[in-house]
C-alpha positions as CSV (number, residue, x, y, z in Angstrom):
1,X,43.8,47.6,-0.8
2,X,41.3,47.1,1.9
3,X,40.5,49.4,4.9
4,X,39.0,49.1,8.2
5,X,35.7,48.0,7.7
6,X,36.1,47.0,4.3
7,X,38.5,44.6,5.6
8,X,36.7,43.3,8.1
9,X,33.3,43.1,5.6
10,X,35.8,40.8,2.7
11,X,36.9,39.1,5.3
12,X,33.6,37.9,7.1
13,X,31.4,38.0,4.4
14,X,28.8,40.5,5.0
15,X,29.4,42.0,1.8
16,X,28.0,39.5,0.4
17,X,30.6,36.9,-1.2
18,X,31.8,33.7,0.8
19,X,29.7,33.9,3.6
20,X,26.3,35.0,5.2
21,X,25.4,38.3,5.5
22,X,22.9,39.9,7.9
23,X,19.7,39.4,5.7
24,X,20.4,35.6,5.9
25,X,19.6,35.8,9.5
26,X,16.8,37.9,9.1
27,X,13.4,36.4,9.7
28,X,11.3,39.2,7.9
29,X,13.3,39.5,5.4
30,X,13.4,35.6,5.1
31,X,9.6,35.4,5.1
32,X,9.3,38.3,2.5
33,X,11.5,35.8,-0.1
34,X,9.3,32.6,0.8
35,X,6.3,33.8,0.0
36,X,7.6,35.1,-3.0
37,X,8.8,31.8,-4.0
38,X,4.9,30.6,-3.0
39,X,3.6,33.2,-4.9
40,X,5.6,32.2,-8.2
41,X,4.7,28.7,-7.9
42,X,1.0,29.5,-7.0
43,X,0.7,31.6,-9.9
44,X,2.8,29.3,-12.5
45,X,0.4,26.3,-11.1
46,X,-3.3,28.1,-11.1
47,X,-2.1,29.3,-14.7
48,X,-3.4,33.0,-16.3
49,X,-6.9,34.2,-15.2
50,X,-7.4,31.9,-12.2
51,X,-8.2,33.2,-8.8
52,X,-5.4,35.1,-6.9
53,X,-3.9,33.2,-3.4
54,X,-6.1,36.0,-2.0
55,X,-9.6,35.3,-3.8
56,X,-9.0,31.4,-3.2
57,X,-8.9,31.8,1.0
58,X,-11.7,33.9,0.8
59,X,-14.0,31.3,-0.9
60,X,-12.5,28.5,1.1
61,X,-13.4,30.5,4.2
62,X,-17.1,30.9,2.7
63,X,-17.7,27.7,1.5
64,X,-17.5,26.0,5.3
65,X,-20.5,28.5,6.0
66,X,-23.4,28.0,4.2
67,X,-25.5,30.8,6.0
68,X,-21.9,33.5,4.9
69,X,-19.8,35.8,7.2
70,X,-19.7,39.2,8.2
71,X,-16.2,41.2,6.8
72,X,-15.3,40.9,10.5
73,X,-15.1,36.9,10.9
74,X,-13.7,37.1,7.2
75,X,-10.4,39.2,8.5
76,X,-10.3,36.8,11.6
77,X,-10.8,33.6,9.3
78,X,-8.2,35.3,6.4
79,X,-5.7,37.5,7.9
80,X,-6.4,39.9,5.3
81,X,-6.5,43.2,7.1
82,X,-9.9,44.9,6.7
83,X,-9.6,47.7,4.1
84,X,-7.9,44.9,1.8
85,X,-10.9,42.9,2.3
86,X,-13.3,45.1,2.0
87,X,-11.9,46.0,-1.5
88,X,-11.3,42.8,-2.6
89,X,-15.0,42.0,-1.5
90,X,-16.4,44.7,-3.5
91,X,-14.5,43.4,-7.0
92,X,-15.5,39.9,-6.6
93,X,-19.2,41.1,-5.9
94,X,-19.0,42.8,-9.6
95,X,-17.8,39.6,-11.0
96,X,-20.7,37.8,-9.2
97,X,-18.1,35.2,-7.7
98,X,-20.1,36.8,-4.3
99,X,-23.0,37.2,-3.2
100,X,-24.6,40.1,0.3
101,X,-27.2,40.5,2.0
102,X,-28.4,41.4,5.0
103,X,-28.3,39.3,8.1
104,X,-31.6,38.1,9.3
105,X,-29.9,37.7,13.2
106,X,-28.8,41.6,13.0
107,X,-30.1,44.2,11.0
108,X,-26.9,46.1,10.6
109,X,-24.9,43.5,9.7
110,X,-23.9,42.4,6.1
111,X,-23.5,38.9,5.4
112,X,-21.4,37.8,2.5
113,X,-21.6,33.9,1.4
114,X,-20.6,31.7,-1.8
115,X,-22.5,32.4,-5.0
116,X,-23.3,29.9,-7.8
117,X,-19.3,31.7,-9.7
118,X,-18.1,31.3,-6.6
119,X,-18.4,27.9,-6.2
120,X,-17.6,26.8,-9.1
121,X,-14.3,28.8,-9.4
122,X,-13.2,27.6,-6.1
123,X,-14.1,23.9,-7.2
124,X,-11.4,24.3,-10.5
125,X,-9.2,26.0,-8.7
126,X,-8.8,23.4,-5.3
127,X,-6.7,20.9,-7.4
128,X,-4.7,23.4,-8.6
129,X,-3.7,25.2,-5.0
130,X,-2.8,21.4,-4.0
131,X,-0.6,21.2,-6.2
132,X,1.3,24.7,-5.5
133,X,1.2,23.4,-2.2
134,X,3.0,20.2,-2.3
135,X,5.6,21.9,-5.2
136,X,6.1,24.3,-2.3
137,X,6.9,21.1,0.6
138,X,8.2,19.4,-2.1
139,X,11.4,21.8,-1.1
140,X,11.9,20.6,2.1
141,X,12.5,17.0,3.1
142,X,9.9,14.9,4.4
143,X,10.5,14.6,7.6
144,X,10.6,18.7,8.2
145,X,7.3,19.3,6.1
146,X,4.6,18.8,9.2
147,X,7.0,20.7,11.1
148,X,7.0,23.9,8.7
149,X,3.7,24.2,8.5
150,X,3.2,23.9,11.9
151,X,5.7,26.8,13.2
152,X,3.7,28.9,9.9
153,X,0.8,28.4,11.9
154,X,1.7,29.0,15.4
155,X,3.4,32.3,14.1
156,X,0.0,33.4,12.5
157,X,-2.1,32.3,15.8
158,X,0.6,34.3,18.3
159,X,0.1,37.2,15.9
160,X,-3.6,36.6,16.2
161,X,-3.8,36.5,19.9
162,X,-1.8,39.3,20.2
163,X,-4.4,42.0,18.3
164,X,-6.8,40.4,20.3
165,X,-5.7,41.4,23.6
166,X,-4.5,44.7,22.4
167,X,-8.5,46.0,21.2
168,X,-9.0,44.6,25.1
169,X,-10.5,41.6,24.0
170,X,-9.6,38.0,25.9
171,X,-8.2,34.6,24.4
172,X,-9.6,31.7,24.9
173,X,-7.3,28.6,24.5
174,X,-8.7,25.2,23.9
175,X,-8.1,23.3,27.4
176,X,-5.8,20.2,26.6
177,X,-6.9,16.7,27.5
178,X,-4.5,15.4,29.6
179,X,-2.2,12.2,28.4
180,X,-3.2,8.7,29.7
181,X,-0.4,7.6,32.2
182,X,1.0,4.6,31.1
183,X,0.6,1.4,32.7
184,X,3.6,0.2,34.7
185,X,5.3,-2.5,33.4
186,X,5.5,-5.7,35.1
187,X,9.4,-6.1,36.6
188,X,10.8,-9.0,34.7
189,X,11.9,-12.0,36.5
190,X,14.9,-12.3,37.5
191,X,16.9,-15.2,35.8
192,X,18.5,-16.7,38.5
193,X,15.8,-19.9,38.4
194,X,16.9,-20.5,34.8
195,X,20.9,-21.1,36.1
196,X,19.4,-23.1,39.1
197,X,17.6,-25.5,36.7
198,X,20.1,-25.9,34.5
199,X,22.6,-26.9,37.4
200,X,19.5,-29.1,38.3
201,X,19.7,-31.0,34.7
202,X,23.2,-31.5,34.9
203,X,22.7,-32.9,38.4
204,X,20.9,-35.1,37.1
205,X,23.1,-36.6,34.0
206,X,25.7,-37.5,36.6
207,X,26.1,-41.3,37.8
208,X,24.4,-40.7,42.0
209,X,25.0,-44.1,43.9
210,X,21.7,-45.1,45.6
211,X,19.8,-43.2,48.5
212,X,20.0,-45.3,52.0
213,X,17.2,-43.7,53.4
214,X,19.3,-43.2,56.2
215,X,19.8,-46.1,57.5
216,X,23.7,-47.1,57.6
217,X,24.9,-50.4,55.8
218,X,26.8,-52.2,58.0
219,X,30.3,-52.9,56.9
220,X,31.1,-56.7,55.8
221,X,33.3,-58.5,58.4
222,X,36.7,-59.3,57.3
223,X,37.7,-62.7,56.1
224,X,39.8,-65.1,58.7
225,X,43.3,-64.9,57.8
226,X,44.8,-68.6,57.9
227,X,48.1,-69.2,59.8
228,X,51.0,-70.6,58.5
């Protein structure tokens, strides 16, 4: 027999069976089992030795600058947190997928760009991340796929902004253009001339004895009646 809340946990479901229980409802939690599902079909797509989800943003975030990054622009560009990167840097150096060297602007910084590897790996491995990618959409309908990745991305920027305001540093937001007001359109004629003109044409069919022109006919005089 059931008991207090172990009644009341059968009956609404939080145990687990029949119903929704709190994790359903929880958006960390929620998150944590997507991107393992993303994961899976990352990995089952790139196949065994390809670049990790990891590796593959941080040669796509090299390969739009030619001249490299510092680690710095590479946590903003990534989201990988710093001692991550740094790391992660450091093994793909070894495999020579990487390339550093000092920046020419700034002697203290370290610039890390794309090398020859590099390139090439991320080349054989693009197809393949486009493919994980629409296997992963390919789980929601159409219509809600734009919409996904959008609220993925707003998350990540909020997130973003937030860090930056707390080390005292200040967003700046793209001003948006403001919509063109659309034209008024022009008020649509009324139809009352249509009914006048077809009252008009029907007019018209009818038998109309002649116009005088007003001037009055004079009545014919009556004819003599003859006596008897």
């Amino acid at each position: 027999m059931f008991e207090g809340n172990d009644m009341k946990k059968a009956k609404t479901g939080d145990g687990h069976k029949g119903g929704k229980t709190v994790l359903d409802d929880s958006p960390s939690h929620l998150l944590h089992r997507v991107l393992q599902i993303a994961l899976d079909i990352y990995n089952a797509e790139a196949g065994e030795g390809a670049l990790t989800q990891r590796q593959y943003a941080l040669l796509q975030a090299l390969d739009g600058a030619p001249d490299g990054m510092t680690q710095t622009d590479l946590v903003r560009a990534t989201g990988i947190d710093r001692s991550t990167l740094a790391d992660l840097v450091a093994r793909m150096l070894s495999k020579q997928l990487l390339a550093r060297e000092r920046s020419a602007s700034d002697a203290r910084a370290n610039l890390v760009r794309l090398d020859a590897a590099g390139r090439k790996a991320l080349n054989e491995a693009q197809p393949r991340v486009l493919a994980a990618d629409e296997k992963i959409l390919s789980l929601l309908s159409p219509p809600k796929r734009d919409s996904f990745v959008k609220l993925l991305r707003k998350i990540a920027q909020a997130r973003e902004e937030e860090l930056i305001v707390a080390n005292g540093g200040e967003v700046v937001r793209k001003k948006k253009t403001p919509k063109l007001e659309k034209a008024d359109k022009p008020e649509k004629k009324k139809k009352s001339h249509k009914k006048e003109d077809k009252f008009a044409r029907k007019l018209k069919k009818l038998p109309m004895p002649p116009l005088s022109d007003g001037v009055v006919a004079e009545a014919p005089e009556p004819a003599p009646v003859e006596k008897s």
